[in-house]
mmCIF file of the N, C-alpha and C atoms, coordinates in Angstrom:
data_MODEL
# 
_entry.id   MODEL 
# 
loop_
_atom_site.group_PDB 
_atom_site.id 
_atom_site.type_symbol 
_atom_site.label_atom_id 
_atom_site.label_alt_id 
_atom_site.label_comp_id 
_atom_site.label_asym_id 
_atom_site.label_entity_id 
_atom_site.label_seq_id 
_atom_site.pdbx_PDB_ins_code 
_atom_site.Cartn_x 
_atom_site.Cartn_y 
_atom_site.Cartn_z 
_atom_site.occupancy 
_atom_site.B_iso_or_equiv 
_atom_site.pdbx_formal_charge 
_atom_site.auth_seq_id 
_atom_site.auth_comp_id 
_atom_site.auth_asym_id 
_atom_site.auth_atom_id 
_atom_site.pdbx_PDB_model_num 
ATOM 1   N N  . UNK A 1 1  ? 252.736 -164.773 3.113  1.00 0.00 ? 1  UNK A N  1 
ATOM 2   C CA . UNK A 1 1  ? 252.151 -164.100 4.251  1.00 0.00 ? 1  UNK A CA 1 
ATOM 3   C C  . UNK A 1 1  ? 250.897 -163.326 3.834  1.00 0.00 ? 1  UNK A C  1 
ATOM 4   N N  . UNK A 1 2  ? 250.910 -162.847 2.711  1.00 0.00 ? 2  UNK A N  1 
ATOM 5   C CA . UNK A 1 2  ? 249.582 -162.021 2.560  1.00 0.00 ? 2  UNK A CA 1 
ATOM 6   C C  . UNK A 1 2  ? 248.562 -162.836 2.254  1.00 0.00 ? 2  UNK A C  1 
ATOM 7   N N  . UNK A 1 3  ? 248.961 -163.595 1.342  1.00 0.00 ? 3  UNK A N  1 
ATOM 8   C CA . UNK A 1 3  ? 247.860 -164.418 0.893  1.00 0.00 ? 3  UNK A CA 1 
ATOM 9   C C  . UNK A 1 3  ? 246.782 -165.065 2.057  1.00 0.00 ? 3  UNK A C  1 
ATOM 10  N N  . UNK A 1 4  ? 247.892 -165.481 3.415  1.00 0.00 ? 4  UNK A N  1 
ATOM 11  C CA . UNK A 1 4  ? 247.364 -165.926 4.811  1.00 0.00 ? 4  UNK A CA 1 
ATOM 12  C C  . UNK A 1 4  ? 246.810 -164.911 5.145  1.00 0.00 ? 4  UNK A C  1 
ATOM 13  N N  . UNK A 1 5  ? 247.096 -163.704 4.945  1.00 0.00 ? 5  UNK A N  1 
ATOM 14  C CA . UNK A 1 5  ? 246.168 -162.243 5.535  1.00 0.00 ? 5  UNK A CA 1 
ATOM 15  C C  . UNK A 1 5  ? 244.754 -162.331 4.963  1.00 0.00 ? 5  UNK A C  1 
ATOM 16  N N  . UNK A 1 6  ? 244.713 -162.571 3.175  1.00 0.00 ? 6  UNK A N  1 
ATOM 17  C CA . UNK A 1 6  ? 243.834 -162.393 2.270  1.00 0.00 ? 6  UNK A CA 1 
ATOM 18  C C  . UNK A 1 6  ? 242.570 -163.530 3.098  1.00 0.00 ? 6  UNK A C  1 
ATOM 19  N N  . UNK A 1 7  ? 243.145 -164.585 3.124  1.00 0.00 ? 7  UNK A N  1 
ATOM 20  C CA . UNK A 1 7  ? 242.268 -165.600 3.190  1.00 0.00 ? 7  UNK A CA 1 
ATOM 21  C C  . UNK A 1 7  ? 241.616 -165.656 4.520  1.00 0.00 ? 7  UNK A C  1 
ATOM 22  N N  . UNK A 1 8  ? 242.250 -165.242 5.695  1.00 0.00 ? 8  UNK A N  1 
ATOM 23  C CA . UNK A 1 8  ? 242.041 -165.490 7.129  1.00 0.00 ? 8  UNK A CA 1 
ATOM 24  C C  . UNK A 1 8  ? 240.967 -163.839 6.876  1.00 0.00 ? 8  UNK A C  1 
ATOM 25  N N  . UNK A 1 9  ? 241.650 -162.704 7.073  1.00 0.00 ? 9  UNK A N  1 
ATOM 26  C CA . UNK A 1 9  ? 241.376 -161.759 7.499  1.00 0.00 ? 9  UNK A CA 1 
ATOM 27  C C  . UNK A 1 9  ? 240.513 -160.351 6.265  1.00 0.00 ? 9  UNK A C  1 
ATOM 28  N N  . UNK A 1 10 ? 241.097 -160.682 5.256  1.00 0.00 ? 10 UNK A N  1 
ATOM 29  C CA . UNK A 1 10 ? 240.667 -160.344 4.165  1.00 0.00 ? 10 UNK A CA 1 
ATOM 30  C C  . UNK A 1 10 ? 240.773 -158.728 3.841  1.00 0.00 ? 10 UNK A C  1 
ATOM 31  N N  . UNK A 1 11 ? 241.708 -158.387 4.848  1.00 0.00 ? 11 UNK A N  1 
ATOM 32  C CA . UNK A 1 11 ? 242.032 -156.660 4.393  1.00 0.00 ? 11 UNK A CA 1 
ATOM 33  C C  . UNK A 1 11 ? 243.406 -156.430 5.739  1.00 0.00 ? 11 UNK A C  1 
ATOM 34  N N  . UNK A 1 12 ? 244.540 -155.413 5.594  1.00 0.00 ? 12 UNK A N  1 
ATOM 35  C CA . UNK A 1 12 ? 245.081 -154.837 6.557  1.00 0.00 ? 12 UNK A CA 1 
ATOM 36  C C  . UNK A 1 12 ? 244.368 -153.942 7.105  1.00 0.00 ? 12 UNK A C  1 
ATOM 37  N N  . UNK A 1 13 ? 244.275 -153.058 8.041  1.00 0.00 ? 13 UNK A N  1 
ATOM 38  C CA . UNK A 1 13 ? 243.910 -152.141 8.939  1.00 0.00 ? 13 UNK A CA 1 
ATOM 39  C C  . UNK A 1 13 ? 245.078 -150.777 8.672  1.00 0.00 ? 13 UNK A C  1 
ATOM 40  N N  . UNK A 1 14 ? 246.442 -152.077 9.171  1.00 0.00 ? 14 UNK A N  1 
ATOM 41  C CA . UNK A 1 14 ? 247.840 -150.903 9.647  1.00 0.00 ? 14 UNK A CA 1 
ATOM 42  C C  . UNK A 1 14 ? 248.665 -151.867 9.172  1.00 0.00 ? 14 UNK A C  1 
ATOM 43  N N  . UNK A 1 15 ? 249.792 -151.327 8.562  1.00 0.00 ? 15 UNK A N  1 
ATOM 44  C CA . UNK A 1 15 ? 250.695 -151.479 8.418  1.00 0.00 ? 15 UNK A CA 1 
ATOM 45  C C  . UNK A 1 15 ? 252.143 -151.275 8.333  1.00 0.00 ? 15 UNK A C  1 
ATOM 46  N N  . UNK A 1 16 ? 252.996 -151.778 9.748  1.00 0.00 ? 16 UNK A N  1 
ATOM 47  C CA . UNK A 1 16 ? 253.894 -150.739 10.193 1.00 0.00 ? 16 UNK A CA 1 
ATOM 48  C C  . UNK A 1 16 ? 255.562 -151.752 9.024  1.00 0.00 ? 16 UNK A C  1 
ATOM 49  N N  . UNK A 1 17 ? 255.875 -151.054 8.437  1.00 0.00 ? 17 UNK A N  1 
ATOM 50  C CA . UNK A 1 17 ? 257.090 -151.709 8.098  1.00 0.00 ? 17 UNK A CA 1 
ATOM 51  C C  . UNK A 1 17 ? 258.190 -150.769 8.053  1.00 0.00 ? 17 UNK A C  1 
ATOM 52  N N  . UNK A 1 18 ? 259.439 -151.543 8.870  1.00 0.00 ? 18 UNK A N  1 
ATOM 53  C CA . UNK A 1 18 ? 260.648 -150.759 9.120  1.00 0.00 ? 18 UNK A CA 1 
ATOM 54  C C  . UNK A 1 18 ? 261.696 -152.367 8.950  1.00 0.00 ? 18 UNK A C  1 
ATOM 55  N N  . UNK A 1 19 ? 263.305 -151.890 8.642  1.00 0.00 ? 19 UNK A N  1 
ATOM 56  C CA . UNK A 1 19 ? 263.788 -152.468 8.514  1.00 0.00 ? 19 UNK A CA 1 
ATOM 57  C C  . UNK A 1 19 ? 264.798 -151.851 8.760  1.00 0.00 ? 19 UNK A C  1 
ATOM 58  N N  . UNK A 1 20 ? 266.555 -152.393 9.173  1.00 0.00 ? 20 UNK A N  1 
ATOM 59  C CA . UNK A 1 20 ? 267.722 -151.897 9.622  1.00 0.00 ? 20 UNK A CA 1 
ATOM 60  C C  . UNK A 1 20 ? 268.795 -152.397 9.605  1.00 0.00 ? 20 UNK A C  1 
ATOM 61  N N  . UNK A 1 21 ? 269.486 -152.445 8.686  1.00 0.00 ? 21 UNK A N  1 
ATOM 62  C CA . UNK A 1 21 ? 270.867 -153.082 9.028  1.00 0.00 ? 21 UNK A CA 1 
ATOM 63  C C  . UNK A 1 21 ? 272.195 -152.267 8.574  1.00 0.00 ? 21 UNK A C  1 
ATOM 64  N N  . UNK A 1 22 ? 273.041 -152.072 9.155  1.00 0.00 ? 22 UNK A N  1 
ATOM 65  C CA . UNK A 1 22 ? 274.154 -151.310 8.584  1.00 0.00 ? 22 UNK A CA 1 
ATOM 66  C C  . UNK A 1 22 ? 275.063 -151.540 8.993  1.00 0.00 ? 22 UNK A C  1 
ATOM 67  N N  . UNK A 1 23 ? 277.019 -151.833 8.434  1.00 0.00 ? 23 UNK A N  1 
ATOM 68  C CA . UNK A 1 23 ? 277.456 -151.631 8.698  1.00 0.00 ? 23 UNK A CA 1 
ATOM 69  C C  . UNK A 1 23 ? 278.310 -150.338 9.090  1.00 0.00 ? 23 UNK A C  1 
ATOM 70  N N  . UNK A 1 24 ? 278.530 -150.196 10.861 1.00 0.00 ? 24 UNK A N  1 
ATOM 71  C CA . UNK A 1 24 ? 278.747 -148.540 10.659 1.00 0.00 ? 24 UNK A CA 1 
ATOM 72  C C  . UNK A 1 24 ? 280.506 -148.586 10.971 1.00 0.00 ? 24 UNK A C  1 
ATOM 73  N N  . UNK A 1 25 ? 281.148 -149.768 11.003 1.00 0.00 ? 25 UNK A N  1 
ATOM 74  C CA . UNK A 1 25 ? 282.492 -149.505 11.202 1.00 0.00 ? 25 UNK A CA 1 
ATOM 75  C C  . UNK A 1 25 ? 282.960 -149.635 10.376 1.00 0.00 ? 25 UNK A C  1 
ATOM 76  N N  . UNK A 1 26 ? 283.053 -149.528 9.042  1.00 0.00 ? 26 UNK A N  1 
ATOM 77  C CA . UNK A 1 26 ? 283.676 -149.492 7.829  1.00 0.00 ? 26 UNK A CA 1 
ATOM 78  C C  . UNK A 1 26 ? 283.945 -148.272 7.298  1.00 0.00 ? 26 UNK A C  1 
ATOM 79  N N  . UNK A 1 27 ? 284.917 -147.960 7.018  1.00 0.00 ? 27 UNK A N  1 
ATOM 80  C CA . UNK A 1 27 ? 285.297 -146.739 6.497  1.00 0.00 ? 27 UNK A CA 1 
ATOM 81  C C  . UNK A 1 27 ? 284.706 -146.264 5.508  1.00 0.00 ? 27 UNK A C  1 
ATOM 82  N N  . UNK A 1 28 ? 284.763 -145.072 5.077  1.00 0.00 ? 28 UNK A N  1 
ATOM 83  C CA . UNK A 1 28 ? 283.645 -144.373 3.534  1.00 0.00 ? 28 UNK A CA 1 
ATOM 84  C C  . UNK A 1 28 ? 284.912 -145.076 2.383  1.00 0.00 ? 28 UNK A C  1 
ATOM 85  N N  . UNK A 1 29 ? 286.179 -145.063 2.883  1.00 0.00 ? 29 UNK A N  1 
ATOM 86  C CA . UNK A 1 29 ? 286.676 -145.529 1.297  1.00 0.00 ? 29 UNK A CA 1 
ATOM 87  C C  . UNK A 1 29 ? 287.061 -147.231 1.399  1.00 0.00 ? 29 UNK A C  1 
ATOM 88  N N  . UNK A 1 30 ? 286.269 -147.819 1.717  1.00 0.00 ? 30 UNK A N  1 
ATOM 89  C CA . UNK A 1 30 ? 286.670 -149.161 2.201  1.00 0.00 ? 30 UNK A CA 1 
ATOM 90  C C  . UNK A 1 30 ? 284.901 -149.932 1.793  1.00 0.00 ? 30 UNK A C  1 
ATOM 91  N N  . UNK A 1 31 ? 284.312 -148.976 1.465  1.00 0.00 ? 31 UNK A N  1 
ATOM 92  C CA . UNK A 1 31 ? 282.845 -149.733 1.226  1.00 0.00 ? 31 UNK A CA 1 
ATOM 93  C C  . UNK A 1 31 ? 282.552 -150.290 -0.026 1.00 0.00 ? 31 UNK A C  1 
ATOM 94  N N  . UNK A 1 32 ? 282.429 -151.443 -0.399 1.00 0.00 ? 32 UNK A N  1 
ATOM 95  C CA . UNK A 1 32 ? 282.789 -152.227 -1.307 1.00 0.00 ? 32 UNK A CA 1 
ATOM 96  C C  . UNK A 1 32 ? 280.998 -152.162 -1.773 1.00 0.00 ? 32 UNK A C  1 
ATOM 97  N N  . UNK A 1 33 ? 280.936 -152.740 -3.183 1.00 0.00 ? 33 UNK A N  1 
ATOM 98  C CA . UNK A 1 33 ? 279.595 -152.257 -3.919 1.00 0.00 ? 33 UNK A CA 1 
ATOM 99  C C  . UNK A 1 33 ? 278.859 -153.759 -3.143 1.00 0.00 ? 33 UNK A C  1 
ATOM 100 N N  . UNK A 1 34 ? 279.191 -155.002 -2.435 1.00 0.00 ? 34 UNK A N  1 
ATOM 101 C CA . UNK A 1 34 ? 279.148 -155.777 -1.760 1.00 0.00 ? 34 UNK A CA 1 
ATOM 102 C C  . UNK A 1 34 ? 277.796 -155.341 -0.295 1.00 0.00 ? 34 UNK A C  1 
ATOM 103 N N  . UNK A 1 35 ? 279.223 -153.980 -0.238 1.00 0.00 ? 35 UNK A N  1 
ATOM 104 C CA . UNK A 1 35 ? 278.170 -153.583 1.089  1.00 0.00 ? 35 UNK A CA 1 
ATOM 105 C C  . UNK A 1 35 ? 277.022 -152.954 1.115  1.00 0.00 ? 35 UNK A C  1 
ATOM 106 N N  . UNK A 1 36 ? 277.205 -152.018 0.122  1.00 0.00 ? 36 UNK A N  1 
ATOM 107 C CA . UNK A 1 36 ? 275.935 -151.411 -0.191 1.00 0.00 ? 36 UNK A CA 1 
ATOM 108 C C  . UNK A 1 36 ? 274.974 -151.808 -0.465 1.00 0.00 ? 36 UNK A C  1 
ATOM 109 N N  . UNK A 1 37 ? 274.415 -152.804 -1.354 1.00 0.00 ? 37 UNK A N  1 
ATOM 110 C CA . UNK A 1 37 ? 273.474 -153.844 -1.986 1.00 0.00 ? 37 UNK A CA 1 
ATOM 111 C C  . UNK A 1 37 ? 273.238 -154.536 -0.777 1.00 0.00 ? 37 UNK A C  1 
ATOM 112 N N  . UNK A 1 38 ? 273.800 -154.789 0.090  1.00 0.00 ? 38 UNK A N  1 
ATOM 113 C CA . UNK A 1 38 ? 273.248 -155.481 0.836  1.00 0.00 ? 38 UNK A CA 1 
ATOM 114 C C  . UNK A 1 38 ? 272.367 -154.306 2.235  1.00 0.00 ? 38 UNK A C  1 
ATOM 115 N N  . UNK A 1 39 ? 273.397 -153.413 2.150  1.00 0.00 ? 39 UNK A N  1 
ATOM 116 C CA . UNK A 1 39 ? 272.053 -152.348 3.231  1.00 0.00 ? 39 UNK A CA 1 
ATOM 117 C C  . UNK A 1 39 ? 271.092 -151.824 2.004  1.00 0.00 ? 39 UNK A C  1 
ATOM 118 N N  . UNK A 1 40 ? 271.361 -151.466 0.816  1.00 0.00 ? 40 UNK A N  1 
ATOM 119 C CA . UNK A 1 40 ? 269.614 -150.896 0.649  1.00 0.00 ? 40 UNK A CA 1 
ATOM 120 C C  . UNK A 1 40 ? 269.066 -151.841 0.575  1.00 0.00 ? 40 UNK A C  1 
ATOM 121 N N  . UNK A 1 41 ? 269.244 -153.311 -0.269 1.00 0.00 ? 41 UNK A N  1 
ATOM 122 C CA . UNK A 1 41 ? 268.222 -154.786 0.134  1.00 0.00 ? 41 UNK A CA 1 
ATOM 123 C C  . UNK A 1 41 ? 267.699 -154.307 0.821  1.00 0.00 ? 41 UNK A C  1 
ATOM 124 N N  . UNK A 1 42 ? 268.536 -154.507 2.426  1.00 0.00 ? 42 UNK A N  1 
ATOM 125 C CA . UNK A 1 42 ? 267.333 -154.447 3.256  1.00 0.00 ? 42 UNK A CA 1 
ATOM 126 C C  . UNK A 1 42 ? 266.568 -153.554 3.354  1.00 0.00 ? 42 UNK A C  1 
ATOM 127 N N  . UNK A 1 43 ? 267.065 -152.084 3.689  1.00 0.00 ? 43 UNK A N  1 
ATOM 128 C CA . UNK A 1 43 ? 266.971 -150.973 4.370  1.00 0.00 ? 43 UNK A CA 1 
ATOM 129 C C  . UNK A 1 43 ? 265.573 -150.339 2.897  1.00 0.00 ? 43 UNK A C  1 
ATOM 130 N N  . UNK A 1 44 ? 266.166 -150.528 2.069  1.00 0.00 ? 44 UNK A N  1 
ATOM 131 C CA . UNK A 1 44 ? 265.121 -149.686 1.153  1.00 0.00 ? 44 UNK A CA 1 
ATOM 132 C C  . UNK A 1 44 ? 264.182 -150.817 0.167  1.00 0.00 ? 44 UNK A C  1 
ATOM 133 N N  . UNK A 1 45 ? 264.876 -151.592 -0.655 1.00 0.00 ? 45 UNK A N  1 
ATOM 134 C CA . UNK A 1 45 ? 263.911 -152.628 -1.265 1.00 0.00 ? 45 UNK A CA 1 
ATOM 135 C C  . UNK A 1 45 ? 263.160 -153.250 -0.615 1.00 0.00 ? 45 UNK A C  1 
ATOM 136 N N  . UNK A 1 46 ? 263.641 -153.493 0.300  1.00 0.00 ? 46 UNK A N  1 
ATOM 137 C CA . UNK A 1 46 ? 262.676 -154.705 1.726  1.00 0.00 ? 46 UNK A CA 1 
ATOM 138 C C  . UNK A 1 46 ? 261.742 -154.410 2.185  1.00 0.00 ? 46 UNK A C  1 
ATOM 139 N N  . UNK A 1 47 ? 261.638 -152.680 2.831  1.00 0.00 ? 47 UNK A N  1 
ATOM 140 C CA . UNK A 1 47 ? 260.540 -152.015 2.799  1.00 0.00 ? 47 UNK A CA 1 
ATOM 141 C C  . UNK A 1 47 ? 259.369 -151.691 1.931  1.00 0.00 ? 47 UNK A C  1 
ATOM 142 N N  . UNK A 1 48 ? 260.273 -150.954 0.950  1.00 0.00 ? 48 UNK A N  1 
ATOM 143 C CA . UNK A 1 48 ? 259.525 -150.657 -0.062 1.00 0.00 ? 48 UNK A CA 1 
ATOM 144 C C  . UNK A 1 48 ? 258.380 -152.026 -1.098 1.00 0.00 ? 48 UNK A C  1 
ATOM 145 N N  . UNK A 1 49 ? 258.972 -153.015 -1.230 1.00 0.00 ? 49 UNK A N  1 
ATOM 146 C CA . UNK A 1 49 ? 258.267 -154.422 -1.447 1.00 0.00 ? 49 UNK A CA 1 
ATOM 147 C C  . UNK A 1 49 ? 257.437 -154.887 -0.264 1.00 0.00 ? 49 UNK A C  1 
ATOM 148 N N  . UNK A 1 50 ? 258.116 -155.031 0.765  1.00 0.00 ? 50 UNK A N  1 
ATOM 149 C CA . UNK A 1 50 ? 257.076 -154.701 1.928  1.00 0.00 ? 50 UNK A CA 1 
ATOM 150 C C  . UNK A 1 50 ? 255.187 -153.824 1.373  1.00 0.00 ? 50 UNK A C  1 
ATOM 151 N N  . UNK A 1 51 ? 255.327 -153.003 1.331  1.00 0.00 ? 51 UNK A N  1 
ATOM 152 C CA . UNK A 1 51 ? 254.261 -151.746 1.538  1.00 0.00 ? 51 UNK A CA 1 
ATOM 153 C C  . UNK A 1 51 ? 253.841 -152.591 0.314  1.00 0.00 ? 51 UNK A C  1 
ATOM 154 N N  . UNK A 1 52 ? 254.412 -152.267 -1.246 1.00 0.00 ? 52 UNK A N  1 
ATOM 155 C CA . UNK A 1 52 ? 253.914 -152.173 -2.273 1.00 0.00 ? 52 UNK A CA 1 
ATOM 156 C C  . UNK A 1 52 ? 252.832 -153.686 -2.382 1.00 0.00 ? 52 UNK A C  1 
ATOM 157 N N  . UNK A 1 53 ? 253.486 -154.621 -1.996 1.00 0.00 ? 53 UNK A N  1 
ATOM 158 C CA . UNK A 1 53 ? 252.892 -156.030 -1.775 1.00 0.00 ? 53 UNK A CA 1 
ATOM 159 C C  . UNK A 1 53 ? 251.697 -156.342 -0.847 1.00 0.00 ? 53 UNK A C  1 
ATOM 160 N N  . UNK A 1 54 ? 251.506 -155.126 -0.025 1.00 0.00 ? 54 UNK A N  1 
ATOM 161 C CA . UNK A 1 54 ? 250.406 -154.961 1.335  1.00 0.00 ? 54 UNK A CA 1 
ATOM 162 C C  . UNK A 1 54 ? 249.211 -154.306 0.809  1.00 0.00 ? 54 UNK A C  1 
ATOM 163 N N  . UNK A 1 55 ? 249.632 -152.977 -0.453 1.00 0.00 ? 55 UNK A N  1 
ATOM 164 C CA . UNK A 1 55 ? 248.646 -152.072 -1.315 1.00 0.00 ? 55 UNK A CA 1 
ATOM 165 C C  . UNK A 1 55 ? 247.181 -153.009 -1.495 1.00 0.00 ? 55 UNK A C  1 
ATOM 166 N N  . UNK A 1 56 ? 247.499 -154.307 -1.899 1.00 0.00 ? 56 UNK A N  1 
ATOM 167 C CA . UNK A 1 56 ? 246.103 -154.485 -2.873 1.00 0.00 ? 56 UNK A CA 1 
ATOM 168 C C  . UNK A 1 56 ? 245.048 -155.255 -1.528 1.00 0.00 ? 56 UNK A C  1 
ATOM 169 N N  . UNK A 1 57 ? 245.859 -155.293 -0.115 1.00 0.00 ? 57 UNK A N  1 
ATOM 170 C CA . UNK A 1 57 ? 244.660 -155.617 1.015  1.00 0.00 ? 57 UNK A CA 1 
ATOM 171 C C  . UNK A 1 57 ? 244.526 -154.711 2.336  1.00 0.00 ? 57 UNK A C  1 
ATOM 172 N N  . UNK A 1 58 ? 244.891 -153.012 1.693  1.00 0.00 ? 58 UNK A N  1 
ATOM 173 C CA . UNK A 1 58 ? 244.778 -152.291 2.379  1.00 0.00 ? 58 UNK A CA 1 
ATOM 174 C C  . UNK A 1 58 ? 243.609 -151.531 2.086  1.00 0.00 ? 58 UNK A C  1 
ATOM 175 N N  . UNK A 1 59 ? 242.581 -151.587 3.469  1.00 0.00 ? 59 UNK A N  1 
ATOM 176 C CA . UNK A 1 59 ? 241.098 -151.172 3.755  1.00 0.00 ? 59 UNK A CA 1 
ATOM 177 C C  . UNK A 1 59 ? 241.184 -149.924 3.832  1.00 0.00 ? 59 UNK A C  1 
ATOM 178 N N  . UNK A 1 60 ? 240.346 -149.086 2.958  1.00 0.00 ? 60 UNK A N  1 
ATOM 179 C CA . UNK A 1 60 ? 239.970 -147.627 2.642  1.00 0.00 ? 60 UNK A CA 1 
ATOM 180 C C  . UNK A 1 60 ? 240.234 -147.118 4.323  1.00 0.00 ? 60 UNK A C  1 
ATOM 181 N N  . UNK A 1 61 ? 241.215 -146.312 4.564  1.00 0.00 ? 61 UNK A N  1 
ATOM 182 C CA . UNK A 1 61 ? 241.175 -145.749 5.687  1.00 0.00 ? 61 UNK A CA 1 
ATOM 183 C C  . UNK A 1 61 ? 242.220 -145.869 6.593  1.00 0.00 ? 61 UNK A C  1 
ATOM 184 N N  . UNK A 1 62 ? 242.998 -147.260 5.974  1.00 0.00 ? 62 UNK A N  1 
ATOM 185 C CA . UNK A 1 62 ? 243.748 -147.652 6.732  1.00 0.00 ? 62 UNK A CA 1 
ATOM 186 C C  . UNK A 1 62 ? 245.389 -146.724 6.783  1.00 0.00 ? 62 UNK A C  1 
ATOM 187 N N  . UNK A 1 63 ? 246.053 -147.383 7.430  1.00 0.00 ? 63 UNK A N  1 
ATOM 188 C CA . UNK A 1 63 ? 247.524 -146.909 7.623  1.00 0.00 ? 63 UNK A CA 1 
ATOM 189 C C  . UNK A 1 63 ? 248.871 -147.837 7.273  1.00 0.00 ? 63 UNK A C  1 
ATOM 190 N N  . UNK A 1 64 ? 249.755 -146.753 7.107  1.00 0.00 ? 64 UNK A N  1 
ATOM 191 C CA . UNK A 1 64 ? 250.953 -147.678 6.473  1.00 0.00 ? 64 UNK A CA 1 
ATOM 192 C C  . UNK A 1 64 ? 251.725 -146.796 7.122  1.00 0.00 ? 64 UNK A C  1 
ATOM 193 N N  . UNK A 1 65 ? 252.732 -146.979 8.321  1.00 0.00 ? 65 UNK A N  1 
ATOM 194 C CA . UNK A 1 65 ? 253.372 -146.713 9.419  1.00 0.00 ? 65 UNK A CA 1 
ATOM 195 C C  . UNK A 1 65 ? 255.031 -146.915 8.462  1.00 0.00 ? 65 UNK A C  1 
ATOM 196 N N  . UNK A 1 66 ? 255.897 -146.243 8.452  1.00 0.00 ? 66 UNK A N  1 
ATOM 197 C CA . UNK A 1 66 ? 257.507 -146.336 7.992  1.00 0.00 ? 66 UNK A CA 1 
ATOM 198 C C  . UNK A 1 66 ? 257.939 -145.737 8.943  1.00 0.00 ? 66 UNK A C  1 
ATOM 199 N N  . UNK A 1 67 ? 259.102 -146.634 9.355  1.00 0.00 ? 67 UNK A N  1 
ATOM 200 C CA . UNK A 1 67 ? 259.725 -145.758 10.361 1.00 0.00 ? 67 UNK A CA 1 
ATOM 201 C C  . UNK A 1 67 ? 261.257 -145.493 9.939  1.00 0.00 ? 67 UNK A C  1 
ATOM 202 N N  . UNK A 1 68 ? 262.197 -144.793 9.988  1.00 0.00 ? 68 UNK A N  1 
ATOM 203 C CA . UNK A 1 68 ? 263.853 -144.571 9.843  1.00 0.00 ? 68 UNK A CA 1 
ATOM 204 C C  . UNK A 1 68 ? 264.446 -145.421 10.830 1.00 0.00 ? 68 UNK A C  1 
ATOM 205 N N  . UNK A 1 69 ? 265.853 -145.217 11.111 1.00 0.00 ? 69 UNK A N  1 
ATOM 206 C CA . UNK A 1 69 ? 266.727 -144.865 11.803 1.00 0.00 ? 69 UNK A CA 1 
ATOM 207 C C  . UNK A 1 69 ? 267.517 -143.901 12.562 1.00 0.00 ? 69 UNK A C  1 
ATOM 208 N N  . UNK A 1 70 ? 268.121 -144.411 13.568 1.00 0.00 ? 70 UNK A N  1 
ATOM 209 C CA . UNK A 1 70 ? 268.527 -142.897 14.542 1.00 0.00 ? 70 UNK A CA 1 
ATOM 210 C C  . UNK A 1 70 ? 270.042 -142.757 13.600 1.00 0.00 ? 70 UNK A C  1 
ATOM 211 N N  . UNK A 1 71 ? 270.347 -143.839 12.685 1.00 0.00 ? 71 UNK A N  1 
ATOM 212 C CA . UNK A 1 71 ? 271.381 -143.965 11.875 1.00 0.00 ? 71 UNK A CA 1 
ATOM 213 C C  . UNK A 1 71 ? 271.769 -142.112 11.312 1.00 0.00 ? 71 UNK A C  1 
ATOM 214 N N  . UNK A 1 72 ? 271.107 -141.758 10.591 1.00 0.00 ? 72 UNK A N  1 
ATOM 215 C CA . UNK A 1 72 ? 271.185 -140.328 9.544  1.00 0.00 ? 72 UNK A CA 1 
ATOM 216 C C  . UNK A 1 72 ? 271.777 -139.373 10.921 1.00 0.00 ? 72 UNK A C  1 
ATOM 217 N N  . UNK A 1 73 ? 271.502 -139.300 12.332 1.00 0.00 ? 73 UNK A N  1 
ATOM 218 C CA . UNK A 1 73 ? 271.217 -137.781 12.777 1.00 0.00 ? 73 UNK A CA 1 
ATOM 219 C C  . UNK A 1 73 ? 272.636 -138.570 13.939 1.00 0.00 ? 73 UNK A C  1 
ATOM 220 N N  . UNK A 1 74 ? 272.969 -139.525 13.968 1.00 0.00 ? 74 UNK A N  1 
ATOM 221 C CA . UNK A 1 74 ? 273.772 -140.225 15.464 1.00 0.00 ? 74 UNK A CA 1 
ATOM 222 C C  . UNK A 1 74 ? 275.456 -140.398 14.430 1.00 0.00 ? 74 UNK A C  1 
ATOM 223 N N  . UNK A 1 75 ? 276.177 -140.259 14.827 1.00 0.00 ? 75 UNK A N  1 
ATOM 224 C CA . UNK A 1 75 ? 278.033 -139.862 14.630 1.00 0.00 ? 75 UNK A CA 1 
ATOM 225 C C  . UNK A 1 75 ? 278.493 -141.103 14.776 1.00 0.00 ? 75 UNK A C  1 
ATOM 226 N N  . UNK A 1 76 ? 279.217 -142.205 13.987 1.00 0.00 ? 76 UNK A N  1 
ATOM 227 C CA . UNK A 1 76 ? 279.473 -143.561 14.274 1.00 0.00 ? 76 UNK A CA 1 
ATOM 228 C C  . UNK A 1 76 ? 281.137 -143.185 13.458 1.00 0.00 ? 76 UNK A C  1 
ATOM 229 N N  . UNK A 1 77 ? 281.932 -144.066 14.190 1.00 0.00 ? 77 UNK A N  1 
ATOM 230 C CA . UNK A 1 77 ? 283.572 -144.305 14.000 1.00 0.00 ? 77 UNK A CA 1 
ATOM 231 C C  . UNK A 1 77 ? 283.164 -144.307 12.821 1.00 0.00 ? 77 UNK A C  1 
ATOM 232 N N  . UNK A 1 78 ? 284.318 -143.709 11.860 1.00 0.00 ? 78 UNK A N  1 
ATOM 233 C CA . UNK A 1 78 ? 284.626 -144.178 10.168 1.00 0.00 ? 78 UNK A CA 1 
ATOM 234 C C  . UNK A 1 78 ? 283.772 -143.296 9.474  1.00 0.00 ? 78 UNK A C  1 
# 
């Protein structure tokens, strides 16, 4: 994908990256090292490789948008 950015467009502007997945009905002593690896994958490596991979065609000025989840502050079973 960047490389198609590089070649077509030749810089980002903005760059909004967010990502989300969680299981929230699983209990805290029932969360297997299975589950975890698979929400930060997404939730934190995915992003974070996201941005870091966007760095070298981001135009002096530009923006890099992260957004959360209502996950941290919202009360879910388990």
């Amino acid at each position: 994908m960047y490389e198609t950015v590089k070649v077509k467009k030749g810089q980002i502007d903005i760059l909004y990256a967010s990502a989300g997945v969680g299981e929230f009905n699983v209990p805290l002593g029932s969360i297997t090292e299975a589950n975890f690896d698979n929400t930060f994958n997404v939730n934190v490596r995915g992003t974070l490789f996201t941005v870091q991979k966007a760095l070298p065609l981001m135009r002096a000025g530009g923006s890099i948008i992260m957004t959360g989840s209502i996950a941290s502050v919202k009360g879910f079973r388990a």
